[in-house]
N, C-alpha and C positions, 0 to 999 in steps of 0.2 A: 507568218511562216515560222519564225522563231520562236513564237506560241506553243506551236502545234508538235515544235520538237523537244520545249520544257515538259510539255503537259504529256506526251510518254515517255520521256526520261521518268518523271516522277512515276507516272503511271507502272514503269516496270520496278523500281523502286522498291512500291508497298506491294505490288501483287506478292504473290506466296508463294513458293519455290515449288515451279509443276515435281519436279522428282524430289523427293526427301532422300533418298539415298545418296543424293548427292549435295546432302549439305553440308559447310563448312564451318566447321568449330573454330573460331578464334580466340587466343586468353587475354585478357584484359591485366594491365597492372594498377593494381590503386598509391596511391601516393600513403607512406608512411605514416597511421596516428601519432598523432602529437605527443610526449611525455607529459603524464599526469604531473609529474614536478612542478613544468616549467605554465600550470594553471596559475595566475594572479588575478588580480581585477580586473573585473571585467570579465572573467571566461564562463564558461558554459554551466560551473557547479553554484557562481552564484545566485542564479536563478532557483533552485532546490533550497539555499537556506533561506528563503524569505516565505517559501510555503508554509503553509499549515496543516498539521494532520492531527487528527482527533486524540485524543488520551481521554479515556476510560477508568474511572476508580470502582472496584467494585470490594463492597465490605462486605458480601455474603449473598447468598443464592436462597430459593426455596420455589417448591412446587406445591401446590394448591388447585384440588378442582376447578371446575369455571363455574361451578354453581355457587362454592364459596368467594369465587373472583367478585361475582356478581352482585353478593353482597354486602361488596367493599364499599366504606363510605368515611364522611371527615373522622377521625377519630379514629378508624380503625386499628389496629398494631399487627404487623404481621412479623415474625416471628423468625428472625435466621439463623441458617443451622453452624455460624459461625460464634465465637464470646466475643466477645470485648475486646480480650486486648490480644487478639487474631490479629498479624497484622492486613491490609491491604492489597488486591492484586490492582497494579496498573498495567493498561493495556495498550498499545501504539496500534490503531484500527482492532484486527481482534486477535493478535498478540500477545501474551505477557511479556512483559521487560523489565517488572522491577516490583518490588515489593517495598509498604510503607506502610506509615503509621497516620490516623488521624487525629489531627490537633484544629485546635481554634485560631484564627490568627484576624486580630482586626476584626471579631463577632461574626468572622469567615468561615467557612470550613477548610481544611487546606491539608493538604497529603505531606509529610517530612521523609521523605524516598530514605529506605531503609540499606537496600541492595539493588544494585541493576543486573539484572540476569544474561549469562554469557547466551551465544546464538545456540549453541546444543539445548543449555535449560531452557531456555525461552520457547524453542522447538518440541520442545518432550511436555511441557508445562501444558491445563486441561485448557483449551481455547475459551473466552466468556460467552462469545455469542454460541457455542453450539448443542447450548442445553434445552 
């Protein structure tokens, strides 16, 4: 019997209001975000600096048929429309963020970051991947 009085409690619960015109709007209050300040160890941004995201150096572009792609082989040299001592765009995914130069380092190749570019240039700068 006690059953049978849960089981339409709930039952009138989830059913769905016969008259919509008579529904009632309630406001919720949420409890205060935290001050980014008072973040230390342990909190929620640590997680973010342990990731990894991609960085991209790109020393020059070019375009080429696919019929001369085709004929690409060991040896080949293909030919960019940057000089030498152009410096570097790096790219945070497919961002620009900064500009530099290439050196050796250790029989490495390695970027020596020249400028880091503010969020306006970075935004106005030609994106890598959309050529």
């Amino acid at each position: 019997m006690a059953e049978t009085a849960v089981e339409e409690q709930v039952q009138q619960q989830t059913e769905p209001a016969q008259d919509d015109s008579k529904a009632q709007v309630k406001s919720v209050e949420f409890p205060q975000a935290p001050d980014d300040s008072s973040a230390g160890p342990g909190s929620s941004l640590d997680i973010l600096l342990d990731m990894e995201v991609p960085v991209s150096v790109v020393i020059g572009k070019m375009n080429i048929p696919v019929q001369r792609f085709l004929q690409l082989g060991p040896g080949s040299v293909l030919k960019l429309e940057k000089p030498i001592e152009s410096p570097a765009d790096l790219y945070l995914k497919d961002t620009k963020f900064a500009v530099g130069s290439i050196v050796v380092v250790d029989e490495r190749f390695a970027v020596r970051i020249k400028e880091i570019l503010g969020s306006a240039a970075a935004a106005s700068a030609p994106q890598a991947n959309k050529k």
